[in-house]
C-alpha positions as CSV (number, residue, x, y, z in Angstrom):
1,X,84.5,148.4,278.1
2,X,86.3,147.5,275.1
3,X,84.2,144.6,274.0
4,X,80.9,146.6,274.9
5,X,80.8,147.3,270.9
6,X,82.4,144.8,269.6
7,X,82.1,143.8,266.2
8,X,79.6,147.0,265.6
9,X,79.9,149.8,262.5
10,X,79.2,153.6,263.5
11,X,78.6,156.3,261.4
12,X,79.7,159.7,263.0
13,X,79.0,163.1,261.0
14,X,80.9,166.1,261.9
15,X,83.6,163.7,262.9
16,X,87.0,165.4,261.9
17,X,87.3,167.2,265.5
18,X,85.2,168.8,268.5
19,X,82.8,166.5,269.7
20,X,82.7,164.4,266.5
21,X,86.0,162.9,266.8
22,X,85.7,162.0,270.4
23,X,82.6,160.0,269.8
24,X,84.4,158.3,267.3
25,X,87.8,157.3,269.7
26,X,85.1,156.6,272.4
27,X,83.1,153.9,270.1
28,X,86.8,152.3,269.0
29,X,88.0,152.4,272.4
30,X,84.5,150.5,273.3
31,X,85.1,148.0,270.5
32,X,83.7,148.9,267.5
33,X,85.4,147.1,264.6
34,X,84.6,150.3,262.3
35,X,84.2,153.8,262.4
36,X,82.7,155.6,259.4
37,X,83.7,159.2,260.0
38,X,82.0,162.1,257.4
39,X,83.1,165.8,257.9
40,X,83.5,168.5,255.3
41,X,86.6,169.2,255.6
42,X,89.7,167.4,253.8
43,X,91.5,163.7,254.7
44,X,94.2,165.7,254.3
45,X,93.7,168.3,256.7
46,X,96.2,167.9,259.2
47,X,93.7,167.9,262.4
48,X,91.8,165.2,260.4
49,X,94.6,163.2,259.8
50,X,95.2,163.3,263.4
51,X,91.8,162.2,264.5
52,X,92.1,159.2,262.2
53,X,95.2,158.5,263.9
54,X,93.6,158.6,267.1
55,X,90.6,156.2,266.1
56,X,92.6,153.5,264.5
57,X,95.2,153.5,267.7
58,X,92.3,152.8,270.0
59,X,91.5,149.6,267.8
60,X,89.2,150.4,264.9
61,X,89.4,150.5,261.4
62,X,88.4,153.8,259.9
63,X,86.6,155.0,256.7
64,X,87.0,158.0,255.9
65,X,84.4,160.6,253.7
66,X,84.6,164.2,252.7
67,X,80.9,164.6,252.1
68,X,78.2,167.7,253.1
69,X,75.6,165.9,254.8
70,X,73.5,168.2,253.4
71,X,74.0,166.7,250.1
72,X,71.5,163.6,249.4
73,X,73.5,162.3,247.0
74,X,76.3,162.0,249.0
75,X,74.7,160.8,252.2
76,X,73.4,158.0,249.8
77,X,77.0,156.7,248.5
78,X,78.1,157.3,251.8
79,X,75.7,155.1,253.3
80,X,76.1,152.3,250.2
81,X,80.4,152.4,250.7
82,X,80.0,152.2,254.2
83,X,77.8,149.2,254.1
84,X,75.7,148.1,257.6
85,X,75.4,150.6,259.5
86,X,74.8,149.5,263.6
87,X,75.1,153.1,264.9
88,X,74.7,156.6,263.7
89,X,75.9,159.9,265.4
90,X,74.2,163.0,263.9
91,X,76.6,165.8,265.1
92,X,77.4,168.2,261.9
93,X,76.4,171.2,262.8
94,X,77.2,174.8,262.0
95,X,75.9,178.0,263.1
96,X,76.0,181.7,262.1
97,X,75.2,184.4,264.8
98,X,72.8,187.3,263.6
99,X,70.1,189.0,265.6
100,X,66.3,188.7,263.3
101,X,66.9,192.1,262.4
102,X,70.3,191.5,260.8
103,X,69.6,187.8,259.3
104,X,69.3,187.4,255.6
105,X,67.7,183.7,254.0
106,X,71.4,183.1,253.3
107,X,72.3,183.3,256.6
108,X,69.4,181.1,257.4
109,X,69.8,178.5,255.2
110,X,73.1,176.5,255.5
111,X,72.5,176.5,258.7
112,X,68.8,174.2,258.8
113,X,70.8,172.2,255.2
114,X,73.2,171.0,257.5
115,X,71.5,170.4,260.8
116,X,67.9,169.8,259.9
117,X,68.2,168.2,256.1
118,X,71.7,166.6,257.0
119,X,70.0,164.7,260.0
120,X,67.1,163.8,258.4
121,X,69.1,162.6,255.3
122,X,71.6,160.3,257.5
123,X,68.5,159.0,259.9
124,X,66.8,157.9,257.2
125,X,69.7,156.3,255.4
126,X,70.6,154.5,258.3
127,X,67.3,153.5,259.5
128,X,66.8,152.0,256.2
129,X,69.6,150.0,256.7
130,X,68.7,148.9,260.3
131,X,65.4,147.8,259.7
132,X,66.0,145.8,256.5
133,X,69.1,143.8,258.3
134,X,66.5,142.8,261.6
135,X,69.4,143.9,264.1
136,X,67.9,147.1,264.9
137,X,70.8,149.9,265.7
138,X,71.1,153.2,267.8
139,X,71.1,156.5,266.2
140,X,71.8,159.7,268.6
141,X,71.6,163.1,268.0
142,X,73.9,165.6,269.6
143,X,71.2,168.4,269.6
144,X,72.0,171.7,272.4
145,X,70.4,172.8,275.1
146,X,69.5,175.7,272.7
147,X,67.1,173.4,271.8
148,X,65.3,174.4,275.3
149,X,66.9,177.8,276.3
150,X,66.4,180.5,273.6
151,X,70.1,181.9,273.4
152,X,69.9,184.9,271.6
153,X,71.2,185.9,267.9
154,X,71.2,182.8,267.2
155,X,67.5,182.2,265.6
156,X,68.5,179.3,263.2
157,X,70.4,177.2,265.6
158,X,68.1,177.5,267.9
159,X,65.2,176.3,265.6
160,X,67.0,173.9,264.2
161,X,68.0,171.9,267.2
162,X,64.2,172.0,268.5
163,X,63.4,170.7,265.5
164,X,66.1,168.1,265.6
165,X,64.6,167.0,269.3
166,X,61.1,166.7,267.8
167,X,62.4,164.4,264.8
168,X,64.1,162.8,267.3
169,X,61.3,161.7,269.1
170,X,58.8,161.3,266.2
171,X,61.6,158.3,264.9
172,X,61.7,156.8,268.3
173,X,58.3,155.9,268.2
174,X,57.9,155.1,264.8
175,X,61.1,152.8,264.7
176,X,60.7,151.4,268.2
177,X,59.1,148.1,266.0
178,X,62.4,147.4,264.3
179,X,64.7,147.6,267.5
180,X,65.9,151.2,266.2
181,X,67.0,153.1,269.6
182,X,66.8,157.1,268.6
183,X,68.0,159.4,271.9
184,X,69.2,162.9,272.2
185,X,72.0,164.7,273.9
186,X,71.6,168.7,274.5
187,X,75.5,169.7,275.0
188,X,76.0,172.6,277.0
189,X,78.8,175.0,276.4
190,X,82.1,172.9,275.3
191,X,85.3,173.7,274.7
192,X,85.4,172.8,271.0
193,X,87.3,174.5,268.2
194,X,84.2,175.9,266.8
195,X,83.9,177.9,269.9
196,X,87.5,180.1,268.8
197,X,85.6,181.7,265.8
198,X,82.9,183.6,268.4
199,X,84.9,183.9,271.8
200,X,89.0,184.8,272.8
201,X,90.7,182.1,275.0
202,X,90.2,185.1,277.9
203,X,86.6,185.2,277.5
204,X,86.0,180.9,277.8
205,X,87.8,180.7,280.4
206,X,86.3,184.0,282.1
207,X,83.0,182.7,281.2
208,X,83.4,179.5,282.0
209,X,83.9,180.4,285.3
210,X,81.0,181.6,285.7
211,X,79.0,178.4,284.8
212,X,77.5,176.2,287.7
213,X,80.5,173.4,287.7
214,X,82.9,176.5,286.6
215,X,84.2,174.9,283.1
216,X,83.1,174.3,280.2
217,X,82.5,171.0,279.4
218,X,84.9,168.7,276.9
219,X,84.4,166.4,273.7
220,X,84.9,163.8,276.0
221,X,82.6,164.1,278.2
222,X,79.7,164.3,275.4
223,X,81.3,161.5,274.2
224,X,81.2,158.9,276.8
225,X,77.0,160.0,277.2
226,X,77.0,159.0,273.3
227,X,79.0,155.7,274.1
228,X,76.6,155.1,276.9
229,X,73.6,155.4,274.8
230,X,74.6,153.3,271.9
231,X,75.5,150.6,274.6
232,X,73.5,147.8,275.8
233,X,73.6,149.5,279.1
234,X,71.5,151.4,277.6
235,X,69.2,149.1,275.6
236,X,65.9,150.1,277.3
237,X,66.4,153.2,276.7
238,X,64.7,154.7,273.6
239,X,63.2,158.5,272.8
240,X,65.2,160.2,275.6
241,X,67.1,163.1,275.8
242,X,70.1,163.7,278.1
243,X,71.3,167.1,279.0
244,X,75.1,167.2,279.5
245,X,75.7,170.6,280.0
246,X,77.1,171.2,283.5
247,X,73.7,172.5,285.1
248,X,73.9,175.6,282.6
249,X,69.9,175.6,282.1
250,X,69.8,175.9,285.9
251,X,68.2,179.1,287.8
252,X,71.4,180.2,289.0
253,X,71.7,179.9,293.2
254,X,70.6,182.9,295.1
């Protein structure tokens, strides 16, 4: 596996932790020679530090960018300093829990900048790139399975990650020409550090329990779908979208 990417450049929003961060030590460990990783939060920060750490021990050199990928501006440097792109991973994401009755615009907002404006921003970027170099690339999106299943109080998330699937597909086709793979994966639940601020340890591993496969799934797992997909294992594969979410969409078993 760890010449599967070699010589390749991905781009991974989101990257510092969580799912991020384990697409990006999947894609070294499968050879990519670099990993372009874009979070908001600090180089600094001790957990990002550490995911650096862990992408340069499994073989690749790392670039680093504190950037909102809601930003234009900054998705446009980041895409100039990071120079050829081969792969891009759209998986910044936040989300802010309100029922329609308590959400104000504000609440709204950040949520579609980031998901919605921050994938369309990086795609384009990175298409851009792909189809003026003639090698064609992958991009995936780490969408949700709330993308299909309305969860409640969580109206912007939920809208935003359909919307992300549609995109999704619309680029498929259009890029298809240029040898520009675009695929989705809809995460179930996953035991993230985003998950702490809305649940106790008690109640994921209570609820998790209760889940078809009776965990919640890991970065990991997500991960090696993503590495998959950007593979040439995958290289007929185009427009798709791969649940990995433990059967949680599933009518549960009588």
């Amino acid at each position: 596996m760890a010449t599967v990417l070699a010589g390749q450049t991905a781009l991974i929003t989101g990257a510092a932790r969580g799912i991020g961060a384990a697409c990006a030590v999947e894609l070294a460990r499968a050879g990519a020679a670099r990993v372009v990783l874009c979070d908001v939060r600090a180089s600094e920060d001790e957990v990002t530090r550490q995911t650096i750490r862990d992408v340069q021990n499994a073989g690749a050199e790392v670039l680093y960018q504190q950037a909102d990928v809601g930003n234009r501006a900054a998705m446009e440097a980041l895409f100039a300093s990071a120079g050829a792109v081969d792969i891009l991973i759209n998986n910044a994401a936040i989300n802010i829990r309100k029922s329609l009755l308590e959400l104000e615009p504000d609440d709204v907002a950040p949520v579609w900048q980031v998901i919605l404006w921050g994938t369309f921003h990086c795609s384009q970027f990175a298409a851009r790139q792909m189809a003026a170099s003639g090698r064609g690339g992958s991009i995936v999106m780490i969408s949700s399975v709330h993308a299909e299943r309305a969860f409640p109080r969580s109206t912007s998330y939920n809208g935003a990650k359909a919307a992300v699937n549609q995109m999704a597909l619309t680029w498929a086709a259009e890029l298809a020409p240029h040898r520009i793979r675009v695929n989705v994966i809809e995460p179930g639940w996953t035991d993230t550090p985003g998950e702490r601020t809305f649940y106790t340890e008690e109640q994921i591993r209570e609820e998790g329990a209760r889940l078809p496969l009776g965990r919640l799934g890991t970065p990991a797992e997500i991960a090696r779908a993503a590495r998959f997909l950007v593979s040439p294992d995958a290289s007929y594969i185009t427009g798709a979208i791969l649940r990995v979410d433990g059967g949680i969409v599933l009518p549960k078993a009588p």
